[in-house]
N, C-alpha and C positions, 0 to 999 in steps of 0.2 A: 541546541537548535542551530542548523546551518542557515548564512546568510546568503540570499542568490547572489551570484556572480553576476557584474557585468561584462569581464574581463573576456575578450578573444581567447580560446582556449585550441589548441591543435587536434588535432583529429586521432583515436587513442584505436590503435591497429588491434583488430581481435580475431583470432582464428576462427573459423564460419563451423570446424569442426570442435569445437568446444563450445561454442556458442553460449560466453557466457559474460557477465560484465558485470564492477561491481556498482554500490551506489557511490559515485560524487564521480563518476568516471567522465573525463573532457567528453564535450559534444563537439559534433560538425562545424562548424560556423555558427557559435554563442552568441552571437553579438546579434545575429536573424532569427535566434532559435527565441530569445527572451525580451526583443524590440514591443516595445505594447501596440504597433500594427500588425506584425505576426498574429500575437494573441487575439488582439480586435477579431482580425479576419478568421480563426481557429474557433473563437466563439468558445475562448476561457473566460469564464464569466468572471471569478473569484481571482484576487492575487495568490501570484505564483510563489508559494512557500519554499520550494525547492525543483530540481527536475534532474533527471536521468537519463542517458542515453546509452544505447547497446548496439551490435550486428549480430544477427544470423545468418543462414545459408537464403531470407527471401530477402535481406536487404539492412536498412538502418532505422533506426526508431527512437524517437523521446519518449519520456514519461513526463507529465507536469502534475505536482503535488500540490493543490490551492487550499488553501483556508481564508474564512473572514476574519480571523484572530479581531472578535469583538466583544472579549469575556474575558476576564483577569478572575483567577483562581490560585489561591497558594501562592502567590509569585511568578506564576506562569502565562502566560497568554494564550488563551484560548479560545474556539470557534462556536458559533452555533449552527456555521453551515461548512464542508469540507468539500473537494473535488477530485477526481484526478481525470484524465486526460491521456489517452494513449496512441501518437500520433506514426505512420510512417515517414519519413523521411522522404521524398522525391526528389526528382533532379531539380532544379530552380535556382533554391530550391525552394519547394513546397512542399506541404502537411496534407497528408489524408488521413482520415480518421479510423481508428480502429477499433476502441473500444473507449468507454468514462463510465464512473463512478460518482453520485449523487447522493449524498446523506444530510440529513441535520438532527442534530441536540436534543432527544424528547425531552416533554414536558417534563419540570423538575432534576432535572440535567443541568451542571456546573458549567459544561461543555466538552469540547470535544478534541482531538488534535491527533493529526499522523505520527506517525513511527518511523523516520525514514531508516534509520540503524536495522530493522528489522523490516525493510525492500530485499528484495532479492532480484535478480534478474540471469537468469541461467536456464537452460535444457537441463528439464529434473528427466524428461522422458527420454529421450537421446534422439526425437526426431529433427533433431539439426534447427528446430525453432523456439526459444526464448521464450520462457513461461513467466512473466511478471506475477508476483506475489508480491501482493500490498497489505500492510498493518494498520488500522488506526482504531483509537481509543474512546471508548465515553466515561468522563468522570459524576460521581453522584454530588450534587449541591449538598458537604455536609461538612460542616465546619470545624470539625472531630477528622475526618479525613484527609488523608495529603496526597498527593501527587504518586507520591511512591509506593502507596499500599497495595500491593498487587493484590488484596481481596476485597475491591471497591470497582463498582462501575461495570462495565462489559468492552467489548472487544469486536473488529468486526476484521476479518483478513477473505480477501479479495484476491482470487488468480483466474488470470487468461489464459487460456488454451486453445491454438490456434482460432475457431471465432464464436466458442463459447466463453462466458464469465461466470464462475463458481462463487458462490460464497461463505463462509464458515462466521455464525453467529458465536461470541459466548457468554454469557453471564456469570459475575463471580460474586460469593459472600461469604463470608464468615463461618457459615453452614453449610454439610454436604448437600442437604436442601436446597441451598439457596442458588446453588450453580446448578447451570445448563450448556449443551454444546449443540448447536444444530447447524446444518448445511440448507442451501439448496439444493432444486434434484440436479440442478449442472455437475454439480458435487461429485454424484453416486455415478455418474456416468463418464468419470474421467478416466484416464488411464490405472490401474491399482497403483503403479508406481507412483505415481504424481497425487496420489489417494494420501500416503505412506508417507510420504515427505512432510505434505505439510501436517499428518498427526504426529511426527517424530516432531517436528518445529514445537510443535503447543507441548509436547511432552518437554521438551529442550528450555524452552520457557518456564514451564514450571518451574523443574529443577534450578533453574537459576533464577527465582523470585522475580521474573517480571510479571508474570499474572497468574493467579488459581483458575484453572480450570478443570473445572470436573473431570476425575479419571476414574470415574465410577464404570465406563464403558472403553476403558485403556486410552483413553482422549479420542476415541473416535467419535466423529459429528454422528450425530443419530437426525432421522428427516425429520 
């Protein structure tokens, strides 16, 4: 788990033609970006877990990654409610809002917690604007279970495209039964390429034991 910076951080140059950035990349002026008046006025409800910033060819932008971290699990610190927050950058400077994310912990639920290793921030489709894909996790309350079993709990991965938000559900267990993979319909209407990417991700995942998800349908989300 990264710890937020307070630290002034330099402004980290990114070609508008690549448009891509990775996560823990410096932001604009740190010091205004994570001030708890900023946030006040932003109307980030939850502490700020983490954040990111990127460019594209329309400009600059944070990410803010919130948790209530008010659930101990495993050794872990964990939420019952999560956030994220997708802000432009303005001159000022100032924050306009572009897209947020709102979940909590169902019932019987250990809790919950982002992913930030597995953010992405990059032009999957090559239209010169930054498709943020976001990860986070729900673990099951079972005391037989750990943190690391990639076939316990579900999954929930979150991408923007320019001013839609997609989302990919998945369920995992033990049994080919007991896994499911669903979208939104923002999903079905994205670009195929940007479709592709993130079913290559959950395939990618698998293969390297961070979660089972169903590849009954080659990992693609079915509605």
């Amino acid at each position: 788990m990264h710890i937020l910076a307070t630290a002034l951080f330099a402004l980290l140059t990114l070609s508008s033609s690549t448009a891509h950035a990775v996560p823990g990349s410096p932001c604009v002026s740190d010091d205004f970006l994570v001030h708890r008046d900023t946030l006040k006025a932003a109307k980030v409800a939850l502490p700020v877990f983490d954040h990111f910033c990127y460019r594209d060819s329309s400009g600059d932008y944070v990410v803010y990654l919130t948790e209530s971290r008010d659930r101990s699990y495993d050794g872990e610190a964990l939420s019952s409610k999560i956030g994220a927050y997708l802000f432009k950058i303005n001159a000022g400077p100032t924050l306009m809002a572009r897209g947020t994310v709102s979940d909590g912990a169902p019932e019987g639920m250990a809790g919950m917690q982002w992913w930030p290793k597995l953010t992405e921030l990059s032009d999957i489709d090559g239209d010169g604007l930054v498709d943020p894909v976001l990860v986070y996790r729900f673990y099951a309350k079972d005391s037989g279970k750990m943190l690391s079993d990639p076939y316990e709990g579900g999954l929930k991965m979150i991408v923007f495209h320019r001013h839609a938000k997609a989302a990919i559900r998945a369920i995992t267990g033990n049994l080919d039964l007991q896994r499911s993979t669903t979208a939104s319909a923002p999903y079905f209407k994205l670009p195929p390429v940007l479709q592709m990417h993130l079913v290559r991700k959950m395939n990618r995942m698998y293969d390297e034991d961070q979660f089972g998800f169903d590849n009954s349908h080659a990992f693609k989300p079915q509605k």
